[in-house]
PAPAPA-112092 format. One line per field, with one value per residue (C-alpha): x, y, z. Coordinates in nm, 2 decimals, decimal comma, padded with zeros to 4 digits. Layout:
<nodes>
east	[X_...]
north	[Y_...]
up	[Z_...]
</nodes>
This chain:
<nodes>
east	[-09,95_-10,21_-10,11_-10,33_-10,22_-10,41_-10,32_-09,97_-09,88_-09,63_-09,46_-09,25_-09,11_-09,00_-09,34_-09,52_-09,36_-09,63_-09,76_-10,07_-10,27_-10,41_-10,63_-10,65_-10,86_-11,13_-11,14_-11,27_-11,16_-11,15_-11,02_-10,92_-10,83_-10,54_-10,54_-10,29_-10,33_-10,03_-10,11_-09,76_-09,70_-10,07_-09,96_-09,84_-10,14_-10,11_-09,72_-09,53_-09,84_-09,66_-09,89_-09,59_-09,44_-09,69_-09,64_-09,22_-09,32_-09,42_-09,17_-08,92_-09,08_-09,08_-08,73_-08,53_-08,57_-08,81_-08,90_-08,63_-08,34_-08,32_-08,24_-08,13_-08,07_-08,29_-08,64_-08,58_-08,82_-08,62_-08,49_-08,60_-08,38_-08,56_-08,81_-09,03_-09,34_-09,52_-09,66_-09,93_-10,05_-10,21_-09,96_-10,25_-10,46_-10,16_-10,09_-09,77_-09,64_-09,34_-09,14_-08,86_-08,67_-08,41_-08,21_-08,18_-08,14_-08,37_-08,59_-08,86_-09,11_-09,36_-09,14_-08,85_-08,55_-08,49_-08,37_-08,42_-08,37_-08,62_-08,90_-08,84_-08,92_-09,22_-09,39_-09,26_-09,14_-08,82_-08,74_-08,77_-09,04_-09,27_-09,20_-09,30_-09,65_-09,75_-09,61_-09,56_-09,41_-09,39_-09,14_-08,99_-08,97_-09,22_-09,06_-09,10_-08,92_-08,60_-08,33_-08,35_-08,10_-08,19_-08,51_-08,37_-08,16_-08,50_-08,64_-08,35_-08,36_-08,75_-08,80_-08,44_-08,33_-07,99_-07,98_-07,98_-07,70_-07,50_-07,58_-07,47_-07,20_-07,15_-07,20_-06,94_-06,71_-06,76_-06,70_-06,36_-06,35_-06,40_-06,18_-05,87_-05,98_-06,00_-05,69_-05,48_-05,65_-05,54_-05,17_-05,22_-05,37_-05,03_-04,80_-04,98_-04,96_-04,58_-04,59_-04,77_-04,52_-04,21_-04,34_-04,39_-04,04_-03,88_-04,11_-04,01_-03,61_-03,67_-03,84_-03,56_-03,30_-03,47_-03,49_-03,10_-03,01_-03,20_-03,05_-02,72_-02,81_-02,93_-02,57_-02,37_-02,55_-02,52_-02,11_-02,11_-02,28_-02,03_-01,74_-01,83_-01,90_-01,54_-01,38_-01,57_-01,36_-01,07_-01,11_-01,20_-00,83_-00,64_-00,81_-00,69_-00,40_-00,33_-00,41_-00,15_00,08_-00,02_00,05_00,39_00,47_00,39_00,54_00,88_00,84_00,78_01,08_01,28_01,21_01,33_01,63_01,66_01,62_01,86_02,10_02,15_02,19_02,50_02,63_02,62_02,79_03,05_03,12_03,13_03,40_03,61_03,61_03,70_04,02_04,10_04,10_04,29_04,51_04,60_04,68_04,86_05,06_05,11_05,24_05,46_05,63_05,66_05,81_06,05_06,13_06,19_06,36_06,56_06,61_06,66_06,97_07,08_07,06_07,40_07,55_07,52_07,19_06,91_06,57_06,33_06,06_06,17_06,49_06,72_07,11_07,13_07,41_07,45_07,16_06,89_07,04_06,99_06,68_06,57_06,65_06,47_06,14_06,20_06,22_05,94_05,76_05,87_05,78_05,38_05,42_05,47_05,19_04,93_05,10_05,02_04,69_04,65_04,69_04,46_04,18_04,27_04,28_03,92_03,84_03,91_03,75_03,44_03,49_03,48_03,24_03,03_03,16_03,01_02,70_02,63_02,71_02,49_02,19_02,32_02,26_01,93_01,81_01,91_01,72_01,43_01,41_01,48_01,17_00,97_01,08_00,99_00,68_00,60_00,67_00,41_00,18_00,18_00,16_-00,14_-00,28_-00,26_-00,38_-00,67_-00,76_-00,75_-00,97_-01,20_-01,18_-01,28_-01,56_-01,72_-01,62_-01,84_-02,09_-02,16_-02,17_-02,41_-02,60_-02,58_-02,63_-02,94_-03,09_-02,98_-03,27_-03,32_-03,27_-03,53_-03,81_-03,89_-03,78_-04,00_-04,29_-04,18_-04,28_-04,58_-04,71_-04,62_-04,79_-05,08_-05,07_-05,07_-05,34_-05,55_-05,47_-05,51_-05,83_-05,93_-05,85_-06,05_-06,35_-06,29_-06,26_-06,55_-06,76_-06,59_-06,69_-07,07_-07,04_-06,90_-07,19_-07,44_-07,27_-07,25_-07,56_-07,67_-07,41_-07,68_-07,93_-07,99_-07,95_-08,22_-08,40_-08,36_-08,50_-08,75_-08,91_-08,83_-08,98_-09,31_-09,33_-09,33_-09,59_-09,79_-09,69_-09,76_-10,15_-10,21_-10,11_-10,28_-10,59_-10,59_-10,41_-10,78_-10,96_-10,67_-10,87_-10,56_-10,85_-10,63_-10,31_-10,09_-09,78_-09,55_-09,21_-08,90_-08,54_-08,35_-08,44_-08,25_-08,14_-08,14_-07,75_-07,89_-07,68_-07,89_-07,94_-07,99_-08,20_-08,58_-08,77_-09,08_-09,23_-09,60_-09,84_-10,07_-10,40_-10,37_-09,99_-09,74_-09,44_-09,35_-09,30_-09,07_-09,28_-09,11_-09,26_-09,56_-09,71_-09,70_-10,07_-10,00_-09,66_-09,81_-10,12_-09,84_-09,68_-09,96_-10,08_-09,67_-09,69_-09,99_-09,94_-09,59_-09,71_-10,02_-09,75_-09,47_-09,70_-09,81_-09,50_-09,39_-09,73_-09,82_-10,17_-10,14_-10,48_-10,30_-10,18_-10,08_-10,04_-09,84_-09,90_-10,04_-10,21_-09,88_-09,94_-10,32_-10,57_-10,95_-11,03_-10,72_-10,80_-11,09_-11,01_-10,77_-11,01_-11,21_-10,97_-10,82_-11,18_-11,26_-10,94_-11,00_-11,35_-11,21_-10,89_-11,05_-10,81_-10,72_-10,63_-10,47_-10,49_-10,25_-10,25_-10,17_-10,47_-10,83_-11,02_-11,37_-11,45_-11,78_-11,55_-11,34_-11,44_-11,35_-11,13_-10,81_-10,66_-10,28_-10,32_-09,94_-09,94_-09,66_-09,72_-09,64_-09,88_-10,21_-10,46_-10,77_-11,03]
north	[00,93_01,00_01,06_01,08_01,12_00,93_01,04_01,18_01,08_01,32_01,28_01,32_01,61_01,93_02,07_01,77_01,59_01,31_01,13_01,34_01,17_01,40_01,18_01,35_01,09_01,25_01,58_01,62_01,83_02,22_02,48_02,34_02,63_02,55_02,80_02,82_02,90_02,91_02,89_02,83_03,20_03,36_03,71_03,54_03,45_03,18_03,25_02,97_02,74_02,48_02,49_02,55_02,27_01,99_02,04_02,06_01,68_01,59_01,74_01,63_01,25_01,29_01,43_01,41_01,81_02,01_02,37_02,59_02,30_02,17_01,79_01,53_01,66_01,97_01,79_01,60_01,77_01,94_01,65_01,36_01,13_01,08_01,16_01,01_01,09_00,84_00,94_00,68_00,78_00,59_00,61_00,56_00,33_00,16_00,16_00,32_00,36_00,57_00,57_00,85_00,85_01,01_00,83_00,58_00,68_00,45_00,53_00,23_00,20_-00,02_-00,20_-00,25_-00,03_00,24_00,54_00,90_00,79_00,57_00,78_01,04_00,81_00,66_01,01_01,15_01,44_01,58_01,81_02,15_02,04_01,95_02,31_02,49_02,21_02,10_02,29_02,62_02,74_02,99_03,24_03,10_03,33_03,24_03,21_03,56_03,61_03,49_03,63_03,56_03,34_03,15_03,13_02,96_02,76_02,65_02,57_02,35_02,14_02,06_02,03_01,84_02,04_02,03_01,71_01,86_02,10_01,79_01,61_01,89_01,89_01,51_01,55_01,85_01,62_01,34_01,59_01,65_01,31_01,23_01,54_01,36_01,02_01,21_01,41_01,06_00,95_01,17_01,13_00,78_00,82_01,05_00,78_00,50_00,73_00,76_00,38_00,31_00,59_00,43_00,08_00,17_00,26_00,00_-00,21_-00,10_-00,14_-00,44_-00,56_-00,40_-00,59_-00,89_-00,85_-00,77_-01,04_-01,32_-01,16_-01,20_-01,53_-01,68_-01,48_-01,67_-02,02_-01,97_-01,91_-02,17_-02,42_-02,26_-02,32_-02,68_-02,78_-02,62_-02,80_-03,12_-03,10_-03,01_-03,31_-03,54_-03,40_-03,47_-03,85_-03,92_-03,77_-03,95_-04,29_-04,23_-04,10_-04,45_-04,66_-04,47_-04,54_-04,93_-04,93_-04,79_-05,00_-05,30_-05,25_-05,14_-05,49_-05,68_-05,44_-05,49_-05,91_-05,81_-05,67_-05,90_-06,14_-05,93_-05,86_-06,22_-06,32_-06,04_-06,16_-06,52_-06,40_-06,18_-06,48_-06,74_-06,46_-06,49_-06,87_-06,86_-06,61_-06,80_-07,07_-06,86_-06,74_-07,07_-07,24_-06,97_-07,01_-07,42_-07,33_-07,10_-07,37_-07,60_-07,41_-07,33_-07,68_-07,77_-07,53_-07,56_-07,99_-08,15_-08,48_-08,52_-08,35_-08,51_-08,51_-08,26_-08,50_-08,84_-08,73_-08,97_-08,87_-08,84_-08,97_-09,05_-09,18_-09,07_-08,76_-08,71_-08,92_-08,66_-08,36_-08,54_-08,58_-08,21_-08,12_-08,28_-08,18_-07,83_-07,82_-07,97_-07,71_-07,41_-07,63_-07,51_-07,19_-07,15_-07,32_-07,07_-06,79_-06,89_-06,92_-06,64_-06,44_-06,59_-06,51_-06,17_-06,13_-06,26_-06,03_-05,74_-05,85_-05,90_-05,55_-05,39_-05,59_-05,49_-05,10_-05,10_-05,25_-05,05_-04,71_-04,88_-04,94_-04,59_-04,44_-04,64_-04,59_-04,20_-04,23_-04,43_-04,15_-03,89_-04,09_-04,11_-03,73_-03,71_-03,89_-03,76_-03,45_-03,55_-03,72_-03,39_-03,24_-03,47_-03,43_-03,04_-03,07_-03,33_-03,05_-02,80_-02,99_-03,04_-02,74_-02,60_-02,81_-02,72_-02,35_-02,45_-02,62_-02,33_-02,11_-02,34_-02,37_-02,04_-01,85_-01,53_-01,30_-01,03_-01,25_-01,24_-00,90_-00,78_-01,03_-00,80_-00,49_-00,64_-00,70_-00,36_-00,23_-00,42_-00,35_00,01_00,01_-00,16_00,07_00,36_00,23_00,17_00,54_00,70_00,50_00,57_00,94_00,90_00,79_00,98_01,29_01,18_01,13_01,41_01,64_01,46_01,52_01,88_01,92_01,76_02,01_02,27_02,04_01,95_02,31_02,36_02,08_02,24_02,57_02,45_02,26_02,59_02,81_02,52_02,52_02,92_02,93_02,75_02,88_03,23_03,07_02,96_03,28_03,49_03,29_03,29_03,66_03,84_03,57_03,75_04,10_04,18_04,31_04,40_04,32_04,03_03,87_03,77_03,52_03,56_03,36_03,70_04,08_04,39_04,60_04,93_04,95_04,75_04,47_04,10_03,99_03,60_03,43_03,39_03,73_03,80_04,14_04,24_04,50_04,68_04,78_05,09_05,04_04,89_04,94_04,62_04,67_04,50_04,31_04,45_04,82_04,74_04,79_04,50_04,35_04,37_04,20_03,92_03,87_03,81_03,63_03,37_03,41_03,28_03,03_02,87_02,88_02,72_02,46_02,32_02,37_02,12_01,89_01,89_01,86_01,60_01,35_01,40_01,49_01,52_01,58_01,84_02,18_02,35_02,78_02,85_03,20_03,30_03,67_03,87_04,22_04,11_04,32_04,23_04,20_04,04_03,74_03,68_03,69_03,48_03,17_03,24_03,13_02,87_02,73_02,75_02,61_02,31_02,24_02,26_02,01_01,79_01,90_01,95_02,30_02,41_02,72_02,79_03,16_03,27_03,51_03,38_03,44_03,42_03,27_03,09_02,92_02,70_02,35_02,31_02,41_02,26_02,38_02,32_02,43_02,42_02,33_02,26_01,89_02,00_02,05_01,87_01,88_01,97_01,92]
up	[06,54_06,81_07,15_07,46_07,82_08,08_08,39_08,58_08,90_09,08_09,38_09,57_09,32_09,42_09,65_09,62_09,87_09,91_09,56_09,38_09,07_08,80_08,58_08,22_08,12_08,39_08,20_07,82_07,52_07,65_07,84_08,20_08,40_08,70_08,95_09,30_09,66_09,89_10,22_10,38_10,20_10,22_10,09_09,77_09,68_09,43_09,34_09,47_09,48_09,25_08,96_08,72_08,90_08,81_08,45_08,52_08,65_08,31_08,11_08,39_08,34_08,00_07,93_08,21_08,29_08,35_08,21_08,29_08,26_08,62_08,67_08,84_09,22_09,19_09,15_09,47_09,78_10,02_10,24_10,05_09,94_09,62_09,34_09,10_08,87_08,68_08,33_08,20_07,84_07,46_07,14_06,88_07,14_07,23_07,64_07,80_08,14_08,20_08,55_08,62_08,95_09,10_09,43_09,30_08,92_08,73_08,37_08,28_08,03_08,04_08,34_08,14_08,14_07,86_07,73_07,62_07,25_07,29_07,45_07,24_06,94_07,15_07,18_06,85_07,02_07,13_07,43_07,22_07,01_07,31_07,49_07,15_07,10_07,42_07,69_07,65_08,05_08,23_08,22_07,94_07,60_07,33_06,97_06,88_07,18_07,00_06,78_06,38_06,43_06,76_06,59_06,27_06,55_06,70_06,38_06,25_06,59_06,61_06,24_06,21_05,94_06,03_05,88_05,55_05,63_05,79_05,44_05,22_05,45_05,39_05,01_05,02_05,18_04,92_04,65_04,80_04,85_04,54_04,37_04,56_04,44_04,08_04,11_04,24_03,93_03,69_03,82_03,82_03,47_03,40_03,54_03,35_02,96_03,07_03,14_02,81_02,60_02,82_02,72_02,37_02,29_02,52_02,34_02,02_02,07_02,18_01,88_01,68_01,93_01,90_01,51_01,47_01,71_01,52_01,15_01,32_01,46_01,10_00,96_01,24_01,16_00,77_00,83_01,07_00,84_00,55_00,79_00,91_00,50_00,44_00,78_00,66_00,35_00,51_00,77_00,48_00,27_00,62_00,66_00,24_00,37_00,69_00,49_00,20_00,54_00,71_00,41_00,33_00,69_00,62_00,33_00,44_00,78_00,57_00,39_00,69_00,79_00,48_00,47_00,84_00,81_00,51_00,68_00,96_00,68_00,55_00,92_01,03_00,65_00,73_01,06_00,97_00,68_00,96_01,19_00,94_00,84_01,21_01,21_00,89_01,05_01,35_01,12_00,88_01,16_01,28_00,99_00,93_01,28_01,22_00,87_01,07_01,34_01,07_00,84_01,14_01,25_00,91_00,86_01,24_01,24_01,22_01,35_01,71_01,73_01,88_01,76_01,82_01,82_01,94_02,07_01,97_01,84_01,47_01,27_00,94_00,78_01,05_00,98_00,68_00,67_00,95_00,69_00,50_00,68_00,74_00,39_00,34_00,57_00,53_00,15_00,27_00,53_00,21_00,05_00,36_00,39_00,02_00,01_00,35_00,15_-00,10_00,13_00,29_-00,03_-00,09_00,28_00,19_-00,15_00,03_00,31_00,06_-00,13_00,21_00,37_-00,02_00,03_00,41_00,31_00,03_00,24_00,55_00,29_00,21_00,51_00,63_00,35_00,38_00,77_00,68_00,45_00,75_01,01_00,73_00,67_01,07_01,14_00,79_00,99_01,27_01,12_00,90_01,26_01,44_01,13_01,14_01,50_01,47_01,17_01,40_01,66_01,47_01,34_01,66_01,80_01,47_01,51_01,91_01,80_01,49_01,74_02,00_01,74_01,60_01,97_02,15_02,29_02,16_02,43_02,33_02,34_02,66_02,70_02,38_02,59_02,93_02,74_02,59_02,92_03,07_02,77_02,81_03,17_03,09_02,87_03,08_03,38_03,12_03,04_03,38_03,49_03,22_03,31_03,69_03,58_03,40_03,66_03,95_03,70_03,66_04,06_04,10_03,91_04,06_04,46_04,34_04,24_04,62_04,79_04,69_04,67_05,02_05,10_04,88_05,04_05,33_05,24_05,08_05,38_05,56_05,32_05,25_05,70_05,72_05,45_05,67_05,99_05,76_05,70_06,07_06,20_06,00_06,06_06,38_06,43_06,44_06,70_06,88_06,84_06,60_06,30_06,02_06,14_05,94_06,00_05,75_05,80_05,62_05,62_05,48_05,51_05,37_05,63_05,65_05,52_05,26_05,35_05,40_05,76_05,74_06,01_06,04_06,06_06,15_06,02_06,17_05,91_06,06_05,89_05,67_05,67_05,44_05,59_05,86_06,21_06,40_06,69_06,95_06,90_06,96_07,35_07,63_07,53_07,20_07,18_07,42_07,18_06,90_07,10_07,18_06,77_06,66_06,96_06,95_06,53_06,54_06,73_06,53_06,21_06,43_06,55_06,15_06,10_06,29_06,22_06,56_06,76_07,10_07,32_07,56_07,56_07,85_07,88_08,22_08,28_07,92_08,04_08,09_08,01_07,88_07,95_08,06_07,70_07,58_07,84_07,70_07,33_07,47_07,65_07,34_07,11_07,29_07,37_07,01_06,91_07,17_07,02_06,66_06,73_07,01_07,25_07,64_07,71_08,04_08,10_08,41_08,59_08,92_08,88_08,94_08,54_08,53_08,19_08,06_07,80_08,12_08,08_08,50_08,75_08,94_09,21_09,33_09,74_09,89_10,25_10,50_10,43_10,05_09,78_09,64_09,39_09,46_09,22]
</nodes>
């Protein structure tokens, strides 16, 4: 990515209270030198001038704060309610125009509103990165300046290599990540063998339940079938029974009922008999008592006597004609009693004959009603019989059926286990490849855990190597014959114990033992300084795919001597040639220098400051 600043317009900002243009695109590739004159303060010569602050307008513009940090408020011109600088400038021929105010608060590129992210990513430089490439400001420490570790710090920020620490970091979280994921594994995979050992012997009874439970079922049904086949028999004895029990009862009923008609016969004929010895009784009994009145007539009847019947007086011949008619009537009168007797003897011969005939069918019919009760109770007997044997039939055949249709109750407990088992398996199976792969995963985060550390070094170690070339290249146009530096993430101290950070170690000629830069004398440490600085920042703008047509040295000459300046416009005029680049060289003392391109001056007045070209 090329990028080319056109032109700056600053004010009001800080001194320059009324707007100043500096057209870059005016001035071509070399050393521009930017001198001051103060003439609000004249015995400060240039100091205070506001040279330093036109290039705080750009990073301000740029960034949002300028050199040394100050924002927001700070910028504003004493009493003005606001600031602004306008930055116009070519990303690879493309056109951009960047607008930063203060009062109100308002950031626009290209006239549209925007953000730091996004200018940052426009220029393809960040805050730190442009002060150790582009502008390298006053007062503020070089990067030899720093500690090791503030220089490692520095290093990590502009080259982003903190990204690989925050990755490892990442992948060292995923690897405990993924241990928990592999230890709740493992237990799972514990739980799920205890499932699959628990399923095997539940699974196992079962079967074993199931097994007895159907050999006890096809026991049951065989006795069942052998009991119905023996109740059948039994049932079929107690119907051949209850028959012959039925026709005994009709057979003694039937009889019962001739006996019965029988005997009704023989009680009616007995009664007829004992009546007709009644009537003959009463007639017995009244032809004895007229054969008493006449035989007592007949011995009582004498002359005189009247007739019973007619009445009249007998005398003589009626009387005797009168014992007469009662003789004879009295021997007719034995004749009936006589004849009386006879039938009466009959009567009774009859009767016992009759009372001999009713007893013996009474007997019968008591003995053949005895055998129909007997014959009954057999029956019922035989009919209870008969119905038990019925009942226990069907009551044998439900539990045959039952028997014959009864789930088995281990099935679907034996299918239960199965399925747990199965289910088990499968979960088992499931784990080990999840372990499997969590354990690949986990070898190859590992390996990352160190492996973007590595990364990391690497692209450390690969940017001081060339930081290491640059410098040394450039380290004699710095009138440092001889001398070398060399960069190093770790060194052994004198303990013998290893100091990390990024140390820089300087060998001077005819001498192998390092030196730490800060030994040296004023001019010397500032001619290393400006050798790292101007070093670092060709390796970052390398780095970071950038060229940028500007660099800017705000007070460069610290501690410098006469010949130190000029090594120093040498180089940097060289170096401007070589890359195609604007250098500004800013002092507050007036260098007189073949190698300067042209001059700008930055003339504070009580109006506020100006360029004056």
């Amino acid at each position: 990515m090329r990028l080319q600043f056109s032109s700056m317009k600053v004010g009001p900002f800080k001194a320059f209270r009324e707007p100043q243009t500096l057209r870059f695109s005016k001035f071509g590739p070399g050393v521009h030198f930017v001198h001051g004159e103060n003439l609000v303060e004249p015995r400060l010569g240039s100091n205070g001038s506001a040279k330093s602050t036109l290039w705080d307008a750009m990073c301000w513009c740029l960034y949002g704060k300028t050199v040394q940090g100050l924002q927001g408020p700070d910028v504003k011109p004493w009493g003005e309610p606001h600031a602004k600088v306008v930055l116009r400038f070519f990303v690879d021929d493309e056109k951009h125009i960047l607008v930063r105010k203060v009062g109100p608060n308002r950031l626009t590129l290209n006239g549209g509103e925007t953000n730091q992210e996004t200018i940052n990513r426009t220029v393809g430089l960040d805050y730190h990165t442009f002060l150790n490439t582009v502008l390298f400001g006053q007062g503020q420490p070089f990067f030899i300046d720093l500690k090791p570790r503030e220089k490692m710090e520095l290093l990590s920020t502009v080259l982003q290599l903190d990204r690989w620490e925050v990755m490892a970091d990442k992948a060292a979280d995923k690897v405990k990540t993924i241990e928990a994921q592999r230890s709740a594994l493992e237990i799972e995979l514990q739980a799920a063998l205890y499932a699959q050992s628990s399923a095997e012997k539940s699974l196992q009874d079962s079967q074993e339940r199931r097994d007895n439970w159907e050999s006890d079922r096809q026991s049951q049904i065989k006795a069942a079938e052998h009991s119905l086949r023996s109740a059948n028999k039994i049932l079929e004895e107690a119907k051949r029974a209850e028959g012959k029990a039925d026709l005994a009862v009709d057979s003694a009923e039937t009889e019962v009922r001739a006996l019965d008609r029988e005997f009704i016969k023989r009680r009616d004929e007995l009664n007829a008999a004992e009546n007709s010895v009644i009537i003959e009784d009463d007639k017995y009994e009244v032809l004895e008592q007229t054969q008493e009145q006449l035989e007592k007539e007949l011995g009582e009847l004498g002359a005189g006597d009247r007739c019973s019947k007619c009445g009249q007086l007998l005398k003589g011949t009626a009387l005797e004609k009168h014992r007469s008619e009662l003789k004879a009537e009295l021997v007719e009168l034995r004749k009936k009693i006589k004849a009386n007797s006879i039938v009466v003897d009959k009567i009774g011969k009859t009767i016992k004959q009759a009372r001999r005939q009713f007893r013996v069918v009474r007997e019968q019919m008591e003995s053949f009603r005895s055998k129909s009760e007997e014959a009954r109770d057999t029956l019922l007997i035989k009919q209870r019989e008969a119905m038990q044997c019925v009942e226990t039939v069907q009551t044998l055949k439900r539990n045959l059926e039952r028997l014959e249709t009864e789930n088995n109750p281990f099935i679907e407990m034996t299918r239960g286990y199965k399925k747990a088992l199965r289910k088990a398996r499968d979960q088992i199976e499931e784990c080990e490849t999840l372990l499997a792969k969590k354990a690949k995963f986990l070898e190859r985060v590992r390996y990352w855990v160190k492996g973007f550390k590595d990364v990391r070094l690497f692209l450390l170690q690969e940017f001081l190597e060339d930081l290491e070339i640059a410098s040394n290249s450039v380290i004699e146009d710095m009138g440092l014959v001889g001398w070398s530096i060399k960069y190093g993430i770790e060194r052994e101290t004198k303990s013998g114990a290893i100091s990390s950070g990024l140390n820089i170690e300087i060998f001077k000629p005819r001498s192998d033992v390092p030196f730490r830069w800060e030994s040296y004398s004023g001019g010397e440490s500032q001619r290393l300084r400006l050798v790292v600085g101007l070093s670092l920042a060709e390796s970052l703008l390398r780095h970071a795919g950038v060229f940028c047509d500007m660099e800017v040295l705000d007070e460069p000459t610290a501690h410098l001597s006469v010949r130190g300046t000029r090594d120093l416009c040498d180089t940097l005029a060289e170096r401007a040639a070589q890359l195609g680049r604007q250098t500004w060289f800013v002092d507050h003392t007036v260098i007189e220098s073949a190698k300067f391109q042209s001059r700008v001056s930055v003339v504070r007045r009580k109006t506020g400051a100006e360029i004056v070209l």
